[in-house]
C-alpha positions as CSV (number, residue, x, y, z in Angstrom):
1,X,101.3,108.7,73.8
2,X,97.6,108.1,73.1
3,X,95.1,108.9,76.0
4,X,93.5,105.8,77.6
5,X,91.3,103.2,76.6
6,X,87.9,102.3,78.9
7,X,88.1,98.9,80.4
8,X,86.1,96.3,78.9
9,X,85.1,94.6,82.3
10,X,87.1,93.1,85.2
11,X,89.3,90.5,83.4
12,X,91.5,93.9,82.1
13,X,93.3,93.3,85.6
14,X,94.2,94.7,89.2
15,X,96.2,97.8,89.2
16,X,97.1,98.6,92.8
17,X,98.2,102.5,92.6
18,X,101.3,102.3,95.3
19,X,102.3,106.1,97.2
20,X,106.0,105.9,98.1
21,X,105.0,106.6,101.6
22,X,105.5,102.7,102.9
23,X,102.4,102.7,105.5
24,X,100.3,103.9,102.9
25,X,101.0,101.8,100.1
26,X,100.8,99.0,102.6
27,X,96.9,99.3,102.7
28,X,96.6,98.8,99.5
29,X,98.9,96.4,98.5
30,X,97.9,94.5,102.0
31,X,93.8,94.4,100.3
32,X,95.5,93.2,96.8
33,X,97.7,90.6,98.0
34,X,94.3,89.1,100.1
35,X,92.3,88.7,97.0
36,X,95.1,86.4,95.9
37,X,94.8,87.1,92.3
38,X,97.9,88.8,89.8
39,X,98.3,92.2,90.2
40,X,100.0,95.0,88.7
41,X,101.7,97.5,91.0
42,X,101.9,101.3,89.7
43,X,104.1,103.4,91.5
44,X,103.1,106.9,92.0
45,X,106.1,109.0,92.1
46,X,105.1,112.9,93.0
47,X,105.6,115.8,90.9
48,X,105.5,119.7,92.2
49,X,101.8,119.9,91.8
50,X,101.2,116.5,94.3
51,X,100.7,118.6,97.4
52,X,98.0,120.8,95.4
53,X,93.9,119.6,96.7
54,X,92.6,118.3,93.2
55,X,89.0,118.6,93.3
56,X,88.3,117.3,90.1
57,X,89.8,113.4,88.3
58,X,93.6,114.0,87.3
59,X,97.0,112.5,86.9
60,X,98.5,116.2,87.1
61,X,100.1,115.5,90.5
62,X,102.7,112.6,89.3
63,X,106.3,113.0,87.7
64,X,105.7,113.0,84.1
65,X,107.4,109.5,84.3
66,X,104.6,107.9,86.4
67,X,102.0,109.5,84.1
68,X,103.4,107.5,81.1
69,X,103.7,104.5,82.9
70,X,99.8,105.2,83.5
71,X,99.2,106.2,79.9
72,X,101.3,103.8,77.7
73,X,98.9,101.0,79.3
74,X,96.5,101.3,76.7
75,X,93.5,100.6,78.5
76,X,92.4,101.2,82.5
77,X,92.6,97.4,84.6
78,X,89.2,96.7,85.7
79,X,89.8,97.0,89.3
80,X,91.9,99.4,90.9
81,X,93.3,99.6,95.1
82,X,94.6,102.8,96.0
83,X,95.2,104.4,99.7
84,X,95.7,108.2,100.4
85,X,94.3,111.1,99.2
86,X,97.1,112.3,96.9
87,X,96.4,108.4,94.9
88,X,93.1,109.6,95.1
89,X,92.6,112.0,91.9
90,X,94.0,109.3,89.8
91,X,91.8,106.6,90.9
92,X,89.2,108.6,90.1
93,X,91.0,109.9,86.5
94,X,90.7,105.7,86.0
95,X,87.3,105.3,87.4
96,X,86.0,107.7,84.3
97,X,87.6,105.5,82.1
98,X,85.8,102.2,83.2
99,X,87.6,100.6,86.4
100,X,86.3,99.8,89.7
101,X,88.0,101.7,92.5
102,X,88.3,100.4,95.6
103,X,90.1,103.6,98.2
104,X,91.6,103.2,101.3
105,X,91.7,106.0,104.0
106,X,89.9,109.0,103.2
107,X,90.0,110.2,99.9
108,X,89.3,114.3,100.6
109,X,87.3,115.5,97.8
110,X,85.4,112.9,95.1
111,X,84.6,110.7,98.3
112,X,80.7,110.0,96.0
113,X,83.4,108.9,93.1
114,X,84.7,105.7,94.6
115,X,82.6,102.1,94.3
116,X,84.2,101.7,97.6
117,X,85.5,103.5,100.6
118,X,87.7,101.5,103.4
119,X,87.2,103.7,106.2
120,X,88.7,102.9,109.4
121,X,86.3,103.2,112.5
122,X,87.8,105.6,114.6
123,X,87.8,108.2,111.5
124,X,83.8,108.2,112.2
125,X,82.8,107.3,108.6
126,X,79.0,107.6,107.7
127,X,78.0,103.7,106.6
128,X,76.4,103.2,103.5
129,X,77.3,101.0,100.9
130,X,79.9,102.4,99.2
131,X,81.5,102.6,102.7
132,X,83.4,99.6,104.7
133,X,84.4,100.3,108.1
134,X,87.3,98.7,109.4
135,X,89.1,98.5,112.8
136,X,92.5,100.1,112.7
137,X,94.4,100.3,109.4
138,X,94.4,97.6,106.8
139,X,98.4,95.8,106.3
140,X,100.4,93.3,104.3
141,X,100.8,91.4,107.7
142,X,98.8,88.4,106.5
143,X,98.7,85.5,108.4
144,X,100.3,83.6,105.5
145,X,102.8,86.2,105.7
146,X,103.4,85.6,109.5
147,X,103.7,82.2,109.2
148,X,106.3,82.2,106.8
149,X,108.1,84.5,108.7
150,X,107.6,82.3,111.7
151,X,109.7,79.5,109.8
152,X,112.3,82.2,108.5
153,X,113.3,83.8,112.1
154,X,113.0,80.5,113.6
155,X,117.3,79.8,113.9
156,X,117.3,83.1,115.6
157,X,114.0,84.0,117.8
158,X,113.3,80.0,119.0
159,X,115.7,80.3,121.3
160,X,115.1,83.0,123.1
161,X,113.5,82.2,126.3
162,X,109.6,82.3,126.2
163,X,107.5,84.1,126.7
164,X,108.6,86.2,124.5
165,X,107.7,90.3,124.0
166,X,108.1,91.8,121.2
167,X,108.1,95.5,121.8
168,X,107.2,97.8,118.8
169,X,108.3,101.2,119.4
170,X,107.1,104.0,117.0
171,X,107.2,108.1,117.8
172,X,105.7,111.3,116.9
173,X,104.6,111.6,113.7
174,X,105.9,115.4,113.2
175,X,108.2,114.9,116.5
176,X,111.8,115.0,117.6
177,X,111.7,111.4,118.3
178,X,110.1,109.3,121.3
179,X,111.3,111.0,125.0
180,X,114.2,108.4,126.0
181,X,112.8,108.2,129.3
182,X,109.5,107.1,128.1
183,X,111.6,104.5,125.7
184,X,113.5,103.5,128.6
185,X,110.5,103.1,130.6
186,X,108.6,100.8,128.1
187,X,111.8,98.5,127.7
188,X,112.2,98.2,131.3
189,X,108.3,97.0,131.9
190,X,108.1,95.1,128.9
191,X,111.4,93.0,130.3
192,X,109.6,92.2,133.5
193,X,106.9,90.7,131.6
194,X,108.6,87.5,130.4
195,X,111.3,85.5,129.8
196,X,112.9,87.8,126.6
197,X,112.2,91.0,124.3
198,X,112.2,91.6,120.9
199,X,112.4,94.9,120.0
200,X,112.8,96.8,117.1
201,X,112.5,101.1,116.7
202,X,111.3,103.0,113.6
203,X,112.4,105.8,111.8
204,X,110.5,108.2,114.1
205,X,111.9,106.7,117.2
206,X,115.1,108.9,117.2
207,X,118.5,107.6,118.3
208,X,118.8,108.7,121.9
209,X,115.2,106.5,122.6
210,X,117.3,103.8,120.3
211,X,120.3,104.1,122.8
212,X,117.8,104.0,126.1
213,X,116.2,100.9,125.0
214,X,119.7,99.8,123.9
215,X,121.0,100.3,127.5
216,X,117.8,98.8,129.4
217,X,118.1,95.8,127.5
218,X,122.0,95.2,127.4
219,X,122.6,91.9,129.6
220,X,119.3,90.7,129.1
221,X,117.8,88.4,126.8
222,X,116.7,89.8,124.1
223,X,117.2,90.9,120.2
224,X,116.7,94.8,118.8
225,X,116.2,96.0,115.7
226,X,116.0,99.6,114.4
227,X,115.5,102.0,111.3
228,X,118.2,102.1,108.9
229,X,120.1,99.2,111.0
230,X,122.1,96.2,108.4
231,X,121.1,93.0,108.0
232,X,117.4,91.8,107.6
233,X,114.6,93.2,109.4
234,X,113.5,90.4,111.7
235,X,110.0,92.8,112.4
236,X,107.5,89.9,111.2
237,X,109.2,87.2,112.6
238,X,109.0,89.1,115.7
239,X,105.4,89.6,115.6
240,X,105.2,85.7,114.5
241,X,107.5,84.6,117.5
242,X,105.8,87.1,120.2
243,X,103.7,85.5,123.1
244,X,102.7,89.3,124.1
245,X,103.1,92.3,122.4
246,X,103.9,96.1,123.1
247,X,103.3,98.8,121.2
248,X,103.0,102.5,121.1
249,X,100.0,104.3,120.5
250,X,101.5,106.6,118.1
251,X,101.7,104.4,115.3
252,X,98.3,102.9,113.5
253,X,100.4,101.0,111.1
254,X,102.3,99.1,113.9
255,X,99.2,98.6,116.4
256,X,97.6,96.9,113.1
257,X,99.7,94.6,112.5
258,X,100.4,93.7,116.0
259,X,96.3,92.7,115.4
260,X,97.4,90.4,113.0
261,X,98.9,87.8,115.5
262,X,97.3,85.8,118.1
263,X,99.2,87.3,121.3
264,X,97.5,89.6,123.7
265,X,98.4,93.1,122.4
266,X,98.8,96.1,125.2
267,X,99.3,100.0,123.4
268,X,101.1,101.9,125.4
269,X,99.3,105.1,125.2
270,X,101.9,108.3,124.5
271,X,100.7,110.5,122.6
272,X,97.4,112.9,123.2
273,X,96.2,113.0,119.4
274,X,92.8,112.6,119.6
275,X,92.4,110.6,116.5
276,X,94.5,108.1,117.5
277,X,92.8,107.9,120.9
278,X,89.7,106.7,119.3
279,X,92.0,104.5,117.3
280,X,92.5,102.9,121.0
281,X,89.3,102.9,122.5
282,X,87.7,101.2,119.5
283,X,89.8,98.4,120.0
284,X,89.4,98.5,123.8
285,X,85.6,98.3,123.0
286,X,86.3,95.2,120.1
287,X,88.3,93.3,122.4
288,X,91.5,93.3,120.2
289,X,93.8,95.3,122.6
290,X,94.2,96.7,126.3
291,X,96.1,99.7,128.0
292,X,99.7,99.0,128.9
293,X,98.6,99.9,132.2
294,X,98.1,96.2,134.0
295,X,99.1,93.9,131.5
296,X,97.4,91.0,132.3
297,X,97.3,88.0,129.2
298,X,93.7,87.9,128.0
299,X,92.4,85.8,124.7
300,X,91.9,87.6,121.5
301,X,91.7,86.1,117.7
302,X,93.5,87.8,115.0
303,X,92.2,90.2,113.4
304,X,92.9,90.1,109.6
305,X,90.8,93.6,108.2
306,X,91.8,93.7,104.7
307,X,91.3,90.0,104.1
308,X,87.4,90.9,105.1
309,X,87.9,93.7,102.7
310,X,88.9,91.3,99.5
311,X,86.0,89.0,100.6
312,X,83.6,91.7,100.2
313,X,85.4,92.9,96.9
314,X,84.6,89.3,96.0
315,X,81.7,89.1,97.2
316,X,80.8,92.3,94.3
317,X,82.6,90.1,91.7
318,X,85.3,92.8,91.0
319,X,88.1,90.5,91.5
């Protein structure tokens, strides 16, 4: 195993560096997939050392598998996408070998290190220009993406009766699950708002809020799908096929891609975490989304963040 070679210049490729946490690989895989151009996804499986704060460039955190995958390259791509702070010491390790690194979220130490930062608003990030604010979170949830899915759910969602709410239940991040009550609460509102719901629950929902929504919903129109359940997920072809949509303020990832569509979005405000509270209010302020309080339809235009982000990676000639 020899150590690395520099990059020549941007033709040596697009390495997106890909942490096995989903929403986090998602932003950068969501910026890659915008520039439209081959790219190479490395997948950064932890070692013991990963939870360690690196303040210096380094591959030490990874299983020794995903550092030879890294190593046995030859040479560093000439751009790379990563997202999370534990992708962030090896961006860096990369950057000192000749790519461009383009970092999603912030990247704890090394923030001067990065060519760019994708910051999202409501994390206050100081503008300059190695920093590009974005509204909420950027996603995979393209609109080419959506549109496919639109064609893919369409034997199942087209005839449920319109309008049609697709309800996007998440839960604490470090919680016992979403109250059922709450769950229950949101079902029950969200099927007074139109004709059908589509629901779905994550992995942080729990399953007694599953089973409230389940029992709220049972006899009326509608279609749920949760964490861990068989079959295809039908999640984007909800978000494709919703007329409205309803989702709770817990999860970035979710209220993100819910931006991605053309449908009034409403966040349902449970939890107090004041990060994500300025997650909601810079979005209340943009237009993009409204309490779950009164929801009344208003017009909105999709909001597609990491596309803007590939056109300004373009616009540097990186890609």
């Amino acid at each position: 195993m020899t150590e690395m070679r520099r990059a020549a210049d941007a033709s040596a490729g697009i390495w997106v560096l890909a942490d096995p946490r989903t929403g986090t690989a998602a932003q950068a895989l969501g910026i890659a997939e915008r520039l439209q151009r081959p790219f190479r996804t490395v997948a950064l499986d932890w070692g013991e050392l990963a939870r360690l704060p690196w303040p210096w460039p380094t591959l030490a955190g990874l299983a020794p598998p995903a550092r030879a995958d890294i190593l046995e390259a030859g040479a560093a791509p000439g751009l790379v996408i990563s997202a999370g702070r534990r992708a962030a010491p090896v961006a860096r390790w990369l950057r000192q070998r000749g790519a461009r690194t383009v970092h999603a979220m912030r990247p704890g130490f090394g923030a001067g290190d990065f060519d760019l930062l994708v910051i999202a608003r409501h994390d206050a990030p100081r503008e300059n220009r190695k920093v590009f604010p974005i509204l909420g979170a950027a996603h995979r949830m393209s609109r080419e993406r959506l549109l496919a899915a639109r064609g893919e759910w369409a034997p199942v969602l087209e005839a449920l009766p319109s309008p049609r709410v697709a309800l996007l239940i998440g839960g604490a991040v470090r919680g016992e699950g979403l109250e059922p009550a709450l769950a229950a609460g949101l079902a029950r509102q969200a099927a007074g708002l139109g004709g059908s719901v589509m629901a779905t629950t994550s992995r942080r929902s729990g399953e007694a809020a599953t089973a409230a929504v389940d029992a709220v919903l049972r006899g009326l129109p509608h279609r749920r799908h949760g964490w861990g359940d068989p079959g295809a997920n039908p999640y984007a072809g909800f978000l494709a096929w919703a007329d409205l949509v309803v989702v709770t303020g817990d999860s970035v990832s979710m209220i993100s891609e819910a931006l991605a569509t053309a449908a009034p979005v409403f966040i349902a405000e449970t939890t107090e975490a004041p990060r994500h509270r300025r997650l909601w209010r810079s979005l209340y302020e943009a237009g993009q989304a409204r309490p779950f309080l009164s929801p009344m339809p208003f017009a909105r235009a999709p909001l597609d963040e990491a596309a803007r982000v590939a056109a300004e990676i373009r616009h540097r000639g990186w890609a």
